[in-house]
N, C-alpha and C positions, 0 to 999 in steps of 0.2 A: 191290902197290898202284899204280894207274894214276894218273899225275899230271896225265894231263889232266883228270881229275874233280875238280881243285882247281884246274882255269884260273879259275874266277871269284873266288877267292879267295887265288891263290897271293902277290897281291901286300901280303897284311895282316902288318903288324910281327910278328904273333906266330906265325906260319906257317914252317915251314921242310920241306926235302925230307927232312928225315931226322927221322922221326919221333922225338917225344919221349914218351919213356914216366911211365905214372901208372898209381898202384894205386888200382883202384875195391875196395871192400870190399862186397860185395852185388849182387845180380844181381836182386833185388826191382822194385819200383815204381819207385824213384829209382835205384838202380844199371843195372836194366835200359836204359832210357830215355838218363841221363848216360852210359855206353859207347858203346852205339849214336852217342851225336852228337859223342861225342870222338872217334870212329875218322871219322865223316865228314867230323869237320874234320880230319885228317891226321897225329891224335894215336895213340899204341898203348897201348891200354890190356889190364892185367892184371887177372882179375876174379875176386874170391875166394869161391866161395858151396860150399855142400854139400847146396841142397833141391832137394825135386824138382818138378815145375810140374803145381798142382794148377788143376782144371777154378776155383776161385774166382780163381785169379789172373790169369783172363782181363779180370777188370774194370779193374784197374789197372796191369797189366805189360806188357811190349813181346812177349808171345808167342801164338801161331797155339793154335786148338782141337787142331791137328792133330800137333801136340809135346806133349798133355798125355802126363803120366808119366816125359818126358826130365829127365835132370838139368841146372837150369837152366843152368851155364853151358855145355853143349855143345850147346842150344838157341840159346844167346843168340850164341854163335860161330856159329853156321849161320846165322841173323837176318842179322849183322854182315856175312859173308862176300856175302850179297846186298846187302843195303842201299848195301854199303861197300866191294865187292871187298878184303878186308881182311882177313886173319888175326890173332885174338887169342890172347894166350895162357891160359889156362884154367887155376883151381887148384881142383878138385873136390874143398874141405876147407874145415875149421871155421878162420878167422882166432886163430891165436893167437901166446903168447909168442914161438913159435917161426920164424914166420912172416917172409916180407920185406917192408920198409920202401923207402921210393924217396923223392926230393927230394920228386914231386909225389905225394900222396894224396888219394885221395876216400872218404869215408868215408858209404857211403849206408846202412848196417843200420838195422834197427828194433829194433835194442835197444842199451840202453847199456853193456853189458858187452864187447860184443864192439866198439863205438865208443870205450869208452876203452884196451881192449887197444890197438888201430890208433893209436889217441892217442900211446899210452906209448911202443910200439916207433919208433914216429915221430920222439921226442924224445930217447929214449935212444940209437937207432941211426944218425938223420941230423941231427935239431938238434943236438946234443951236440958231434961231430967238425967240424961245418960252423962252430960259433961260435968253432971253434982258429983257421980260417983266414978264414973269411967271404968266399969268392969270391963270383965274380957273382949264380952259380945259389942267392938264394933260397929257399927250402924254404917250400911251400905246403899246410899240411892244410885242407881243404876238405871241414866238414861238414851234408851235410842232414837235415832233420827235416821227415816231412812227416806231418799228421794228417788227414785225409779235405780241409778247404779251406783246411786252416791252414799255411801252409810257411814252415820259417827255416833260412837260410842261415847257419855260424860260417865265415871267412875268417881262420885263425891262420897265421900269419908267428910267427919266432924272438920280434920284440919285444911280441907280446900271449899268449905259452902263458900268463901268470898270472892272465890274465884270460877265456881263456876256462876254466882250471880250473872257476869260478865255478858255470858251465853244465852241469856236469858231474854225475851225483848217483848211486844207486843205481835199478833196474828197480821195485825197488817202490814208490818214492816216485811213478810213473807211473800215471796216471788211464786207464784201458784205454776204447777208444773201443766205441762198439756197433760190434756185428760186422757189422753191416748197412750201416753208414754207415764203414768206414775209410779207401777209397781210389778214387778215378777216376783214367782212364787222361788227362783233360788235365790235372788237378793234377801228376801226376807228371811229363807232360813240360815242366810249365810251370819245376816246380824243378827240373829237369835241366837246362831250358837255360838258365836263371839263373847254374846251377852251373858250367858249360862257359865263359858268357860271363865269368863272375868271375875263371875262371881262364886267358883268353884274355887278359884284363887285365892279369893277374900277366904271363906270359908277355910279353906287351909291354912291362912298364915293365922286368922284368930283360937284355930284350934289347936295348931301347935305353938302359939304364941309366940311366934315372931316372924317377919318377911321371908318365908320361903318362897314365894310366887309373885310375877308380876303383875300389880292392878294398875294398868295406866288411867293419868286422871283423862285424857283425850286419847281418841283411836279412831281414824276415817279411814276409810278405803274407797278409791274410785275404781270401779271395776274396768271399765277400756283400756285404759293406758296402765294398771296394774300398779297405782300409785298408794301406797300405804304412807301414813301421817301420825308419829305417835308422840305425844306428848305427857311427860311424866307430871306436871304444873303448868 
């Protein structure tokens, strides 16, 4: 990775030349989108998907006509490698129990099953040992939901996992959107860079060590009516 493509921004608190690693969970609408702009801010991101990219996910996702049929994350690595002179690392598999967990997670699936897996190993495999000793490093799950104009952000830190439990439910208690109307490609980038920015925040207030930036633990936006929703708890 060339660092001069980070001259304009190498001077931001949350920036460093050695990249920091984060597990995206999804390679979709919001996972495609959020990797893509984590690697171009100087971040390396790991991206966990196993579909493959169909000619409808041209509406919403960060991929070319000319990749349909590729398995998404070896497309979304080639995307990244231009956009970002950037190598990611790729796991061309279903996110499960047995899966790795990292300080930093981003959780962008469209379903809740495999959002609360990422949840659990999160907690069990990095909140858990990290509350023995409580260094600097933080542990940040960061997750998105987005419904065709509807986006909300969860921002859990060790001291609200009991509160985002809350938000958490079963796949079928979910109201399935028409299939006509689920997703655009600027809704998705819009909560991607939301996503990114919330966690550039994190990222600054653990490196300077204390709250200089806001991480809300909720943040929705209804795009029509231009309704924003922010909740600190």
């Amino acid at each position: 990775m060339s660092k001069i493509q980070h001259s304009r921004f190498k001077g931001a608190d949350w920036y460093s030349e050695e990249p920091e690693d984060v597990i995206v969970g999804g390679a979709g609408g919001i996972g495609s989108w959020t990797s893509m702009l984590l690697a171009r801010a100087g971040f390396n991101p790991t991206v966990y998907d196993f579909d493959i990219i169909e000619e409808h996910n041209l509406g919403g996702q960060l991929y070319p006509k000319l990749l349909i049929g590729q398995p998404k994350v070896d497309a979304l690595s080639q995307i990244i490698d231009s956009f970002c002179n950037h190598q990611i690392t790729m796991v061309n598999s279903k996110y499960d129990e047995n899966s790795f967990s990292h300080t930093y997670v981003v959780s962008a699936f469209d379903n809740m099953e495999a959002r609360k897996t990422m949840f659990n190993n999160w907690v069990e495999k990095i909140v858990k040992p990290w509350l023995q000793n409580k260094d600097s490093n933080v542990p940040i799950f960061i997750d998105g939901r987005l419904n065709a104009e509807q986006m909300q952000i969860f921002c859990i830190t060790p001291d609200n996992i009991d509160k985002y439990k809350e938000h958490l439910f079963d796949d079928s208690e979910v109201e399935d959107a028409p299939c006509t109307f689920k997703q655009t490609s600027h809704s998705a980038a819009m909560i991607a860079a939301h996503m990114v920015g919330f966690f550039t925040n994190h990222i600054t207030n653990v490196k300077v060590g204390s709250i200089e930036r806001k991480v809300p633990f909720y943040w929705e936006y209804f795009i029509p009516i231009d309704l924003l929703t922010i909740k600190d708890e």
